[in-house]
GUNUGU-514835 format. One line per 2 residues: number of its first residue (from 1); their letters; for each residue x, y, z of N, C-alpha, C. Coordinates in steps of 0.05 Angstrom, whole numbers, m for minus. Example, Ala and Ser with C-alpha at 12.3 -4.5 7.8 and 13.67 -1.06 7.14 Angstrom:
1	as	264 m114 156 246 m90 156 264 m66 156 | 257 m45 142 273 m21 143 258 1 157 .
! end
This chain:
1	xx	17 m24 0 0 0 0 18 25 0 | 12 40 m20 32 68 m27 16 88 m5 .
3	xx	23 98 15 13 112 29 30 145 25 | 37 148 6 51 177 0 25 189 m20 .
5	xx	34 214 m11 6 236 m20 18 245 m50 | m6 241 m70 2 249 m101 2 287 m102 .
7	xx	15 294 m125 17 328 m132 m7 338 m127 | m20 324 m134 m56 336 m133 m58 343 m99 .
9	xx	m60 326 m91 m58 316 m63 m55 339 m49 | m24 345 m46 m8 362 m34 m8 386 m46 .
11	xx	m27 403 m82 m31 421 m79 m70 434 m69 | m74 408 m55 m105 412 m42 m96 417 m13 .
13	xx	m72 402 m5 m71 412 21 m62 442 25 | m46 447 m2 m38 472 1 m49 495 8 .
15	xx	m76 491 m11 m100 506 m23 m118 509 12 | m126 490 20 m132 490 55 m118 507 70 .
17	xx	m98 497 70 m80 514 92 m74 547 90 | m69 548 60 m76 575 62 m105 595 62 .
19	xx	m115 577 64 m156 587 70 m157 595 99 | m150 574 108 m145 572 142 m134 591 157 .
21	xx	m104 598 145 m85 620 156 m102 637 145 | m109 651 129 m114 684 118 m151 680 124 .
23	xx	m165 663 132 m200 667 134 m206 671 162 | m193 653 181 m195 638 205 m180 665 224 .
25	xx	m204 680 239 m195 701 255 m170 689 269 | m144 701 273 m120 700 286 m126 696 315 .
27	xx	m143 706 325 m154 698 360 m168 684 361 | m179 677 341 m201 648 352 m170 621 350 .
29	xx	m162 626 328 m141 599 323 m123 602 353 | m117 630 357 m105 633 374 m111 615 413 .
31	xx	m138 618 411 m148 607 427 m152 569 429 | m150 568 412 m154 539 401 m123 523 407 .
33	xx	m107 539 400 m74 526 398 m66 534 433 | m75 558 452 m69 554 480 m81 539 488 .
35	xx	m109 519 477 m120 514 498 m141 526 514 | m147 550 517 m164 561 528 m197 565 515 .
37	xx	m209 567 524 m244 560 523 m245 578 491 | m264 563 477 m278 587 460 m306 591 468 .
39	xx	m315 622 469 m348 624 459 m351 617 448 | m387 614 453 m407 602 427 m391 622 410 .
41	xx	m395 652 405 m389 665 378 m366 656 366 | m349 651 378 m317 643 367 m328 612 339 .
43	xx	m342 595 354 m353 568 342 m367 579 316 | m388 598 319 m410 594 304 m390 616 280 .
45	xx	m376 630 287 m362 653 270 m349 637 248 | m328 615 267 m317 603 252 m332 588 228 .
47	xx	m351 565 239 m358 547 224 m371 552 205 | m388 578 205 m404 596 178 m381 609 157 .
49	xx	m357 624 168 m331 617 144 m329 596 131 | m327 573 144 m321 548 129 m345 541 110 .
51	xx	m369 546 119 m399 545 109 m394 556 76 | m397 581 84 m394 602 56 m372 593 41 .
53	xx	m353 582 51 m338 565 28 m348 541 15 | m360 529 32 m369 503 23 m356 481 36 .
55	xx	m343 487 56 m321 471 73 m332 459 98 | m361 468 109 m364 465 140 m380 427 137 .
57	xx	m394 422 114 m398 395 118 m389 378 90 | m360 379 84 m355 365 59 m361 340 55 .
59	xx	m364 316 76 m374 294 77 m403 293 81 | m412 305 76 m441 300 68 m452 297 41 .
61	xx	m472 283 36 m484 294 15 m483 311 m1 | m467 317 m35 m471 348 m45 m498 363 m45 .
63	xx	m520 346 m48 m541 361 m50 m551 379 m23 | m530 366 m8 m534 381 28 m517 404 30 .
65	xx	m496 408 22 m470 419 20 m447 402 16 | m447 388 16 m426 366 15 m406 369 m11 .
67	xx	m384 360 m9 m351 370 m24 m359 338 m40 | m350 343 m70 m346 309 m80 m315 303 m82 .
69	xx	m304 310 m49 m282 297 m39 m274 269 m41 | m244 266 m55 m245 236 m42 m235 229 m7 .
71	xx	m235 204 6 m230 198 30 m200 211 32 | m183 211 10 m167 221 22 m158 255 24 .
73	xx	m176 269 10 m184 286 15 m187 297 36 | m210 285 45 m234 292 73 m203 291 95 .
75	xx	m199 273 88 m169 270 111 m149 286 112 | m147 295 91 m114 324 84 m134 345 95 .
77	xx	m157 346 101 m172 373 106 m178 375 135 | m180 349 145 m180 350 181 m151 354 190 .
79	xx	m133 343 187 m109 344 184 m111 376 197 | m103 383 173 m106 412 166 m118 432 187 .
81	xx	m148 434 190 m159 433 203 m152 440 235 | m141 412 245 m138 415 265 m103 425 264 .
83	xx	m88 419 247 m51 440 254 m62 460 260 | m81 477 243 m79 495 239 m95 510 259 .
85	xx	m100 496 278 m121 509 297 m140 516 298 | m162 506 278 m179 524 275 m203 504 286 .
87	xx	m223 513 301 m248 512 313 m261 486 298 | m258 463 306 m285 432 288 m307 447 291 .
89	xx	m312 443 266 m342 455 259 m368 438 269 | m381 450 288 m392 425 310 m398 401 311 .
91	xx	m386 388 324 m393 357 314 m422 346 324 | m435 352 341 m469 335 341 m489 353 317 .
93	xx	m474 379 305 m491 392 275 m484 375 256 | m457 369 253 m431 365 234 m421 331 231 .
95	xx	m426 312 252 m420 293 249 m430 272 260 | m460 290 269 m471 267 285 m501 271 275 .
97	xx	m516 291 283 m550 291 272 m539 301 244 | m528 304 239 m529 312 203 m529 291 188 .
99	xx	m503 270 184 m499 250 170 m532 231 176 | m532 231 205 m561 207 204 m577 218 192 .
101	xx	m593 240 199 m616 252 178 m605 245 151 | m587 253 143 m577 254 111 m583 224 101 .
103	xx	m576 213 118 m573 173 112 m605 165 117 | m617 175 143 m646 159 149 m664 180 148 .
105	xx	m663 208 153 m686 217 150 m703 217 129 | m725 238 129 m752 232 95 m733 264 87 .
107	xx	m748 269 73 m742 292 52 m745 315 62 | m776 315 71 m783 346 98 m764 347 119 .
109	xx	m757 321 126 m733 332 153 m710 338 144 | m691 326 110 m667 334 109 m674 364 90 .
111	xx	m690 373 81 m703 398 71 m704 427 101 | m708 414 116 m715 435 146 m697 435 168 .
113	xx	m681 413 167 m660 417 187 m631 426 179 | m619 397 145 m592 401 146 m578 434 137 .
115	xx	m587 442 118 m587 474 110 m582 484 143 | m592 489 156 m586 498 176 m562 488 195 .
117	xx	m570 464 201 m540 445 214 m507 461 209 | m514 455 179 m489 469 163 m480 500 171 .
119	xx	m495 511 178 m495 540 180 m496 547 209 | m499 528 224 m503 535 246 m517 554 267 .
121	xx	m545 557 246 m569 568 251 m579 559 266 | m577 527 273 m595 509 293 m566 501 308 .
123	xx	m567 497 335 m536 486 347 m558 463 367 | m546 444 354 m543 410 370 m537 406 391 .
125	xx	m549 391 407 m530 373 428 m546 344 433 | m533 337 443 m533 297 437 m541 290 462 .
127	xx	m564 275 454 m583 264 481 m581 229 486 | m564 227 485 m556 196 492 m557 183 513 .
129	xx	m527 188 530 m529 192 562 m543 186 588 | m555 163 594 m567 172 619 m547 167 648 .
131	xx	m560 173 665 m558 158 693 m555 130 687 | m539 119 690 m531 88 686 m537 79 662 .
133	xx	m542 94 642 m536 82 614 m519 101 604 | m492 97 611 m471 111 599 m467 89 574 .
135	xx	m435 75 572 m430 60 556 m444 39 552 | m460 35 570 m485 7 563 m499 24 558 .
137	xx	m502 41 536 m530 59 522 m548 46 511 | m557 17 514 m584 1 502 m595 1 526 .
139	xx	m580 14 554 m589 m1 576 m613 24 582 | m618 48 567 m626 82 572 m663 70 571 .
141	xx	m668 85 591 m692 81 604 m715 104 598 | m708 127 581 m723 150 575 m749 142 556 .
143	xx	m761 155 562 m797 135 553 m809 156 530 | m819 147 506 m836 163 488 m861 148 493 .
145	xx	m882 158 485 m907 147 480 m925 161 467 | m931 148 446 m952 164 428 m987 170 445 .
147	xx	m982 196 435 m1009 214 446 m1027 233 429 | m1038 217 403 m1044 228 381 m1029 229 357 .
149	xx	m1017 259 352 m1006 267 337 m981 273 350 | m968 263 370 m944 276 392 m936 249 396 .
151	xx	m907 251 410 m892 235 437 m894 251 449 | m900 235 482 m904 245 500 m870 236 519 .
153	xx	m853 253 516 m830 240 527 m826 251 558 | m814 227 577 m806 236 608 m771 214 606 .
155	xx	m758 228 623 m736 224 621 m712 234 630 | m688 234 640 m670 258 639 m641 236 620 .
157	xx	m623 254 620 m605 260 603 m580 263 611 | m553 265 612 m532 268 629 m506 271 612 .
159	xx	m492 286 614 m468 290 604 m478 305 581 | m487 314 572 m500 342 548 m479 354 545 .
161	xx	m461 358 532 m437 375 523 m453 395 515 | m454 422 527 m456 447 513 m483 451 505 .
163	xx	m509 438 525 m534 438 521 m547 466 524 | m526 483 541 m531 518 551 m533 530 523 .
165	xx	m525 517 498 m529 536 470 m545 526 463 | m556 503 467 m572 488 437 m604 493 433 .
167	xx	m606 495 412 m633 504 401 m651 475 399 | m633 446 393 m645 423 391 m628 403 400 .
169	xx	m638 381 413 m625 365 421 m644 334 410 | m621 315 390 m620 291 384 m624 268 404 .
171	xx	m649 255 406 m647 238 441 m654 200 424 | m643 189 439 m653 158 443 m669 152 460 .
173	xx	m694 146 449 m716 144 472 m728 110 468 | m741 103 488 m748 78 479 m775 78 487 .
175	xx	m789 62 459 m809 66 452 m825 36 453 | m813 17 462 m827 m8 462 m805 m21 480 .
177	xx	m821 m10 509 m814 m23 539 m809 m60 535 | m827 m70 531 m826 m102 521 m801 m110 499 .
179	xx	m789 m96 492 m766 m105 467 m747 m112 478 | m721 m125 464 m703 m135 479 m679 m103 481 .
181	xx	m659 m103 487 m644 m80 499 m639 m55 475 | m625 m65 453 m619 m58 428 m648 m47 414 .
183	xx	m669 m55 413 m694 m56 398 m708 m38 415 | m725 m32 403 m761 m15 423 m746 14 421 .
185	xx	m724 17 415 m707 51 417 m712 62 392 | m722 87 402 m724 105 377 m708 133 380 .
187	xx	m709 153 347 m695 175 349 m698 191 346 | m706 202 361 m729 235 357 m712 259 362 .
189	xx	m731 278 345 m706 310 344 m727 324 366 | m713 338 379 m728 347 402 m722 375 409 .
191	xx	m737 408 404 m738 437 400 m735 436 436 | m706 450 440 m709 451 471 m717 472 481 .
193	xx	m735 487 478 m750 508 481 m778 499 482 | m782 471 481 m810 461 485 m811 460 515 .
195	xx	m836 467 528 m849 462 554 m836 436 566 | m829 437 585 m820 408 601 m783 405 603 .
197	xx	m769 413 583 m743 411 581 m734 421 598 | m713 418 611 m700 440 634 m669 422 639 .
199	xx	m652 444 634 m620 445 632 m611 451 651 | m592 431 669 m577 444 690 m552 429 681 .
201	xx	m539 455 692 m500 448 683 m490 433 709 | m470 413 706 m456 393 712 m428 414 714 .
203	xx	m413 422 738 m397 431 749 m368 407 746 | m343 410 718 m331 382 716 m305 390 732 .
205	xx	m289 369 735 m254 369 754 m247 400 738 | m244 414 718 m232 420 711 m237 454 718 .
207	xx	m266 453 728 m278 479 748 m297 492 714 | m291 472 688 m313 488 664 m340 481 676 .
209	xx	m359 490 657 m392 483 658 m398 475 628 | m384 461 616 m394 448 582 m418 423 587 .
211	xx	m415 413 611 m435 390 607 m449 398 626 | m477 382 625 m500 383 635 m532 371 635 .
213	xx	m544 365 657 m565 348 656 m587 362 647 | m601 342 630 m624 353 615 m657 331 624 .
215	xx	m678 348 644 m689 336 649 m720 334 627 | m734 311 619 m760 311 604 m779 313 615 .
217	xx	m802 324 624 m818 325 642 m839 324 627 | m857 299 610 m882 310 598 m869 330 566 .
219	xx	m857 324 561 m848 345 540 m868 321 509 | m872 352 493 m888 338 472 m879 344 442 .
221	xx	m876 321 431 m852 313 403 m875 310 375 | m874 327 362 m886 327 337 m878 297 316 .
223	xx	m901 277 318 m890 241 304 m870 261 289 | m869 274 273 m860 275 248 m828 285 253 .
225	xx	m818 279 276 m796 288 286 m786 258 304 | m793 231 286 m776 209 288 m755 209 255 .
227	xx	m728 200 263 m716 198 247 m723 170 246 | m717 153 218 m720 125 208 m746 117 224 .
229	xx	m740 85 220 m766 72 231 m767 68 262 | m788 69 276 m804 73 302 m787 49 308 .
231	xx	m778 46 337 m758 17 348 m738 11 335 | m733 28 319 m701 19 295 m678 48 307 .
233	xx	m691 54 316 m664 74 332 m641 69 331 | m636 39 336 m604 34 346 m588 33 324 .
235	xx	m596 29 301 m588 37 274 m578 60 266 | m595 82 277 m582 110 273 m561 119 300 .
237	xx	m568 94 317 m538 113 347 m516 90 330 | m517 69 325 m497 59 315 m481 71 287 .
239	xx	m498 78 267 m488 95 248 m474 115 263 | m486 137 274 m473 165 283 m446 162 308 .
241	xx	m442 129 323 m422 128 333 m397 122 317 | m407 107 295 m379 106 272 m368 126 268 .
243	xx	m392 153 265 m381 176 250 m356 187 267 | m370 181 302 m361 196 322 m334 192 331 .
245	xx	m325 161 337 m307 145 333 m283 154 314 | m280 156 287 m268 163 269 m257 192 277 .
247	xx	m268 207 275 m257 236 282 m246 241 316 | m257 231 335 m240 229 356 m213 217 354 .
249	xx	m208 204 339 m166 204 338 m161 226 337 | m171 247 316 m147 273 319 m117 279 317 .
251	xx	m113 252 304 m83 256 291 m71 285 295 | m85 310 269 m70 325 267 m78 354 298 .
253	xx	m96 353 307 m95 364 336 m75 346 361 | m59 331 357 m42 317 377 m16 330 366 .
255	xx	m22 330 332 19 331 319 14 365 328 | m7 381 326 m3 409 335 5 412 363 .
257	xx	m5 395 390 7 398 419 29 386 417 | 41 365 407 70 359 405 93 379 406 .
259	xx	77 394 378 91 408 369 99 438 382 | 68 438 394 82 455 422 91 463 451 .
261	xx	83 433 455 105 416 482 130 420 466 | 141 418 443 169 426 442 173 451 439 .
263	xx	160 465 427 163 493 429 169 508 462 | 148 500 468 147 519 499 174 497 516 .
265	xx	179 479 515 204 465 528 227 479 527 | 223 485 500 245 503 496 257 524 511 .
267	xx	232 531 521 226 571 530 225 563 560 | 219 541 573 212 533 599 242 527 621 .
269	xx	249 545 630 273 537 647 268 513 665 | 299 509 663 294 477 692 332 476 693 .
271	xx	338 482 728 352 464 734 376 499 718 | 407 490 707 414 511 686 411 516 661 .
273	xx	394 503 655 382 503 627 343 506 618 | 335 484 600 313 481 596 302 455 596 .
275	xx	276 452 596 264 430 603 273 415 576 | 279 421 552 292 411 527 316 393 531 .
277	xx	336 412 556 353 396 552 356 375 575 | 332 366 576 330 344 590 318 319 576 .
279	xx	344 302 572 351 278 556 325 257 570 | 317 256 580 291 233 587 263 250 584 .
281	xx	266 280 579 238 288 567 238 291 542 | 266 285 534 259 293 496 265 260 489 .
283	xx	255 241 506 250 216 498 228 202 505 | 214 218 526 184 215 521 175 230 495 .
285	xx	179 255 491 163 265 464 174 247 442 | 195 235 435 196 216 420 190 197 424 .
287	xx	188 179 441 162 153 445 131 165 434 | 128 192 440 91 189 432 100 202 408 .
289	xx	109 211 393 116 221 362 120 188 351 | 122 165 350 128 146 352 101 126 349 .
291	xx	91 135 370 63 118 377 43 141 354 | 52 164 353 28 194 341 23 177 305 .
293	xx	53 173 299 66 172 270 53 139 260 | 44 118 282 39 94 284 2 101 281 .
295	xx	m9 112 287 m36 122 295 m51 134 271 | m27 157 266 m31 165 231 m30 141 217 .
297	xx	m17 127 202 m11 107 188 m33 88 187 | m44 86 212 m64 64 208 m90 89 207 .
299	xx	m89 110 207 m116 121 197 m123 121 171 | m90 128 151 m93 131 125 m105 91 111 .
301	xx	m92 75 123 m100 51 121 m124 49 118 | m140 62 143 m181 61 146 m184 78 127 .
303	xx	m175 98 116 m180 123 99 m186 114 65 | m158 90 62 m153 74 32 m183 54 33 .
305	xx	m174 42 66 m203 17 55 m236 36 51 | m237 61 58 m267 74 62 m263 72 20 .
307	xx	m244 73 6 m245 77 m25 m271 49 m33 | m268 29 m12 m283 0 m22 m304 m9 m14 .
309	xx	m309 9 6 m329 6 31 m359 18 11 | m385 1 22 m410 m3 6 m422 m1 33 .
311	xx	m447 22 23 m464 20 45 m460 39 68 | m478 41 96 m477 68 109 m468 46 131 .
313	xx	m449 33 132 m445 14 158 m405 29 151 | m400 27 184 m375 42 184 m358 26 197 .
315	xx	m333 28 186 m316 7 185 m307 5 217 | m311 m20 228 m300 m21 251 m277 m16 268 .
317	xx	m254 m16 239 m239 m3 246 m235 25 261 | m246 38 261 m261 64 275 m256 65 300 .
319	xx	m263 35 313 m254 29 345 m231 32 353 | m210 22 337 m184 24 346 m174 55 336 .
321	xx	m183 71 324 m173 99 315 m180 113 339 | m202 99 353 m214 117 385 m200 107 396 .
323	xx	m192 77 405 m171 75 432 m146 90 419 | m128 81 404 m102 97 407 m110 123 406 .
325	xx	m126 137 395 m125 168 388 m134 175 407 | m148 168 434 m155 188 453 m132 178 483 .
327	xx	m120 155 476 m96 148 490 m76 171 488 | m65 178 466 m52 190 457 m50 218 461 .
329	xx	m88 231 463 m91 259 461 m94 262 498 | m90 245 514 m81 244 534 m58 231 540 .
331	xx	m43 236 527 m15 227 539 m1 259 524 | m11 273 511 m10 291 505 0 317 534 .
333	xx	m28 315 541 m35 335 567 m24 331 577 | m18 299 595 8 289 612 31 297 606 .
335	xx	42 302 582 65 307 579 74 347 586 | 51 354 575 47 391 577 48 390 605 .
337	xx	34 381 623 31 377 650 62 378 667 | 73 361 654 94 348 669 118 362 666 .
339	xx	122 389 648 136 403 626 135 430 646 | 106 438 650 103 461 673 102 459 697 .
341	xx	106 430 706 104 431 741 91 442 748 | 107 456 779 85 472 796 74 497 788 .
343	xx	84 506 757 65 535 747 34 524 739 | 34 493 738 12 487 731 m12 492 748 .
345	xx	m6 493 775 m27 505 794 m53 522 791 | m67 519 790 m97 530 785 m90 554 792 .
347	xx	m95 557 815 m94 586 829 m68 603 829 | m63 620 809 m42 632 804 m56 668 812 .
349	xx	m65 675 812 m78 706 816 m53 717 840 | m51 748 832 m27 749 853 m55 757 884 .
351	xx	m32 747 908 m50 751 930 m57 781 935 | m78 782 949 m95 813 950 m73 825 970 .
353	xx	m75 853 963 m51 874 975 m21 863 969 | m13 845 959 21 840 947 28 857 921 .
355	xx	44 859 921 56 871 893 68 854 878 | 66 821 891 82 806 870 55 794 847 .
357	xx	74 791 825 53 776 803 59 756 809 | 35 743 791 32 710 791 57 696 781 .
359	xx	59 678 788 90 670 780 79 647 756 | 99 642 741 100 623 721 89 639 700 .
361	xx	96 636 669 79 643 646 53 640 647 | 46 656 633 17 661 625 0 632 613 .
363	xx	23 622 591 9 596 582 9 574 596 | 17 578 621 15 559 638 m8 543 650 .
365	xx	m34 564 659 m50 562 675 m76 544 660 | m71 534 632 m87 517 626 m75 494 622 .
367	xx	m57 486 630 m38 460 631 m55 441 646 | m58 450 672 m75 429 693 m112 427 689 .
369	xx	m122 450 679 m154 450 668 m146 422 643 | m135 433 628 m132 413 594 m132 393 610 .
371	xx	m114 381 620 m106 356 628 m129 343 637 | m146 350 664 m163 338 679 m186 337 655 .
373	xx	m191 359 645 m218 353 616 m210 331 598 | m185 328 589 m187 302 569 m186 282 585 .
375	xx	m189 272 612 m193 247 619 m219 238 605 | m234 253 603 m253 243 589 m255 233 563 .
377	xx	m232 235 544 m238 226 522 m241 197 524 | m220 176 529 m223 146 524 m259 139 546 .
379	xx	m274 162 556 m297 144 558 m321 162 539 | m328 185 533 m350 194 506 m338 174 488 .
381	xx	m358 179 462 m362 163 440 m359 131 438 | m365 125 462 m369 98 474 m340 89 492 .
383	xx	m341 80 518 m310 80 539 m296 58 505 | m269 65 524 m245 46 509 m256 19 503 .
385	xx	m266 12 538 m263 m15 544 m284 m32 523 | m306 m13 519 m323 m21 499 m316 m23 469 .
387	xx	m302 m3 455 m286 m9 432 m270 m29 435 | m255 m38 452 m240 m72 449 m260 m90 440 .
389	xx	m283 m95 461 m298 m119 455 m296 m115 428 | m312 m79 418 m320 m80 380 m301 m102 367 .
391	xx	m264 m89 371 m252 m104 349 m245 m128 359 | m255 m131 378 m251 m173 389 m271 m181 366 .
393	xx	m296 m171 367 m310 m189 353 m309 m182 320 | m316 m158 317 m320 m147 291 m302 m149 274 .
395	xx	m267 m147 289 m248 m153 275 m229 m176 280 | m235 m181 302 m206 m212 313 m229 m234 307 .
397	xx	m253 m228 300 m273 m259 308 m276 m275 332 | m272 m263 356 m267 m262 374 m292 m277 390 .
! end
């Protein structure tokens, strides 16, 4: 397998990268490459640039907006993408209720929602989640019941990334109590501005407010706001976890923190020198440059086989792009962590009435926030431990 990128190739990546540098406000990327929080405006600013290009959902459908990219395309453009710092164009608009509508919805729903998705007129959040149906999500207990012309849904919700913006939230509800675990689940689009919804933020280690519980109380669902068929739900969470799976490696958002764990090492005193010239830290960044360069390789691998792949079923391979890639995008932080020591300290503010400043650099003080937030990656988009079984069975025959 020739895994080297053809002229064409490398003058599309070119063509990106310079879109990126000269479109992509200098403070939002800016924000993106410290680490530090973006606003909603920073998100929505961004992703409508990419929009008006034609760039914010290239894997979709053209008749949606969609690029007639090839796979390896789509790949030189996340790449890209993330070196370059710039803001993912939201993923529950972008890579999660978009593609399913596109794949299972009717015509009125990809006519009324995706146009907007794309543009970020409507902002998503993903209703999966419960109280004890985390990674056993067949195990989710949230109830629809038809009441006319409506679902009548009760329920709550848990872990809502960023439910404080969203205009609609995507839920798995189950709709035939009597079915076995997988079955009776359906997938309804749900206006969180309807009567009954109510959002409270989830306070995480890292002292943000991005997630949050979303309670159903009697809330009422227009039928015509089931995606696919009634009890076939698990079809569309299984579709939209492939999607989810795949893009959490992040290849090229890891080679960007690499790249500036060496940078700032550089600049970071230790000892009479720099944290650089310490011969057992510039052999951990070469062990995960190592494991980073191993991770790539087998993406472009999943990338070649998507050229042969038939059908809306997503290659299982996907599982293992989530364990190493969110291994990785935490061994990342560990390493930034371990680089700033004690400047990493939360509480840096100088004390009231001192004249001394806060000690340590400035880019310090999100070293220890970053870190404690990506513990969460190896468990969203289903825990690690759950992607093993996938490629025990799906791929070892296990």
């Amino acid at each position: 397998m020739d895994l080297r990128f053809t002229p064409e190739e490398n003058s599309f990546r070119d063509t990106v990268r310079q879109f990126f540098t000269a479109e992509i406000p200098q403070p939002i990327r800016a924000k993106v490459a410290d680490g530090r929080p973006l606003a909603r405006e920073d998100i929505v600013t961004s992703q409508r640039i990419l929009n008006r290009r034609g760039w914010a959902v290239p894997h979709w459908p053209r008749e949606w907006g969609g690029q007639d990219w090839s796979p390896v395309q789509r790949y030189i453009f996340t790449e890209e993408l993330q070196q370059n710092a710039v803001p993912q164009p939201l993923g529950f608009n972008v890579s999660m209720v978009g593609p399913v509508i596109a794949a299972f919805g009717t015509q009125e729903q990809k006519e009324r929602f995706l146009p907007r998705a794309a543009n970020l007129d409507d902002w998503w959040c993903q209703g999966f989640s419960e109280p004890g149906a985390g990674s056993d999500l067949a195990g989710l207990r949230t109830s629809a019941k038809r009441d006319g012309n409506e679902w009548v849904v009760n329920g709550q919700k848990t872990w809502t990334t960023l439910a404080q913006y969203a205009d609609w939230i995507f839920c798995l509800v189950r709709t035939d109590p009597a079915a076995r675990k997988q079955q009776g689940i359906s997938f309804l689009l749900i206006d969180m501005r309807s009567p009954g919804v109510t959002v409270r933020p989830i306070v995480t280690i890292d002292g943000g407010r991005e997630v949050n519980e979303v309670f159903l109380d009697e809330v009422r669902v227009p039928l015509e706001n089931l995606v696919g068929e009634e009890n076939k739900g698990w079809d569309c969470a299984k579709y939209l976890l492939g999607h989810e799976r795949t893009g959490i490696a992040r290849v090229g958002l890891s080679k960007l923190r690499v790249r500036r764990i060496k940078e700032l090492a550089r600049q970071m005193p230790s000892g009479d020198g720099t944290v650089w010239d310490d011969i057992e830290f510039r052999k951990k960044v070469a062990s995960l440059e190592i494991e980073l360069k191993a991770l790539e390789i087998t993406q472009l691998r999943v990338v070649s086989n998507e050229r042969h792949r038939q059908g809306n079923k997503p290659d299982p391979a996907s599982s293992i792009l989530k364990i190493r890639g969110s291994e990785i995008q935490q061994a990342t932080t560990e390493l930034l962590l371990e680089m700033v020591g004690p400047y990493a300290l939360p509480y840096r503010e100088a004390v009231e009435g001192s004249n001394e400043p806060p000690v340590g650099p400035d880019w310090a003080d999100t070293a220890a926030p970053t870190y404690f937030n990506w513990r969460k990656t190896t468990i969203y988009g289903g825990s690690n431990e759950i992607q093993r079984n996938i490629v025990a069975k799906a791929i070892l025959g296990l």
